[in-house]
C-alpha positions in Angstrom: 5.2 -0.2 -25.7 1.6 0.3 -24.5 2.4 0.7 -21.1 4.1 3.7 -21.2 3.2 7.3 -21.1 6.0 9.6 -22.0 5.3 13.5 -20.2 7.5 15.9 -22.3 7.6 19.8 -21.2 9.8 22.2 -23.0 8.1 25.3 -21.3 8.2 26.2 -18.1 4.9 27.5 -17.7 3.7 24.8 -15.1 6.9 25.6 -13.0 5.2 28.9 -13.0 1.8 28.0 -12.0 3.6 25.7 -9.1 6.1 28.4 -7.4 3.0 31.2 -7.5 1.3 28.3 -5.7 3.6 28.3 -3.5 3.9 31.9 -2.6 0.3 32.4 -2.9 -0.2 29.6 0.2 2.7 30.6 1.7 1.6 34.0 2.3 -2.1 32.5 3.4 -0.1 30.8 6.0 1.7 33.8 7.4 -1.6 35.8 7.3 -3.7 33.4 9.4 -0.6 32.7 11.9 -1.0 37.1 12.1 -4.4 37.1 12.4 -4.9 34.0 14.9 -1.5 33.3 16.4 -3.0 29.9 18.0 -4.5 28.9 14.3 -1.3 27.0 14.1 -2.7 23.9 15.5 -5.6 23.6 13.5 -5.6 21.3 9.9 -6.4 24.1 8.1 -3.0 26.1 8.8 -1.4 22.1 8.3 -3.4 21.9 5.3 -2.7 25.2 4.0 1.5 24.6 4.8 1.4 21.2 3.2 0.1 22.0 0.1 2.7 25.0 -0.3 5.4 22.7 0.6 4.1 20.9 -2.9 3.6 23.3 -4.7 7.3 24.4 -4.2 8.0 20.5 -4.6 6.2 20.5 -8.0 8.2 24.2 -9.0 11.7 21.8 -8.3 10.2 18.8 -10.3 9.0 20.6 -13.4 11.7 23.4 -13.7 14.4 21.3 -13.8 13.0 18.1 -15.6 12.0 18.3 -19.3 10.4 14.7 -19.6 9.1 12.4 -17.7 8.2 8.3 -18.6 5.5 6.0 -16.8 6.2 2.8 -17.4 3.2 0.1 -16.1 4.7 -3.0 -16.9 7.8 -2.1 -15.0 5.8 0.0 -12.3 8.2 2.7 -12.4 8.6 6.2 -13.3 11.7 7.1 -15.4 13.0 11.0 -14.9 15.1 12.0 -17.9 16.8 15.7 -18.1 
């Protein structure tokens, strides 16, 4: 039983703070494809896309999950509803 790590949320506070992640970087993105339309092959606009696409991956993750168990002897990750 020491080998696992239980994550429980009941609030969806850190769905919050994913999804305005999301927007927030999302809308960075649009403003530097506006401001320099050939910014789009640079890392930074890659960079800046990627991590939005997480953050709206982490907003699906927490929102709908309410616990979460890590289990290091089995070296797996357990997602309950």
């Amino acid at each position: 039983m020491e080998n696992l790590l239980v994550v429980t949320s009941s609030s969806n506070m850190l769905a919050g703070m994913f999804l305005a992640c999301f927007v927030l970087l999302g809308i960075l993105a649009v403003v530097m494809v506006i401001r320099d339309p050939g910014s789009r092959a640079t890392e930074r606009f890659g960079g800046t896309v990627a991590a939005s696409i997480v953050g709206l991956l982490g907003f699906a993750a927490m929102f709908e999950t309410s616990e979460f168990t890590f289990d290091r002897g089995k070296r797996e990750v357990r997602w309950h509803d």
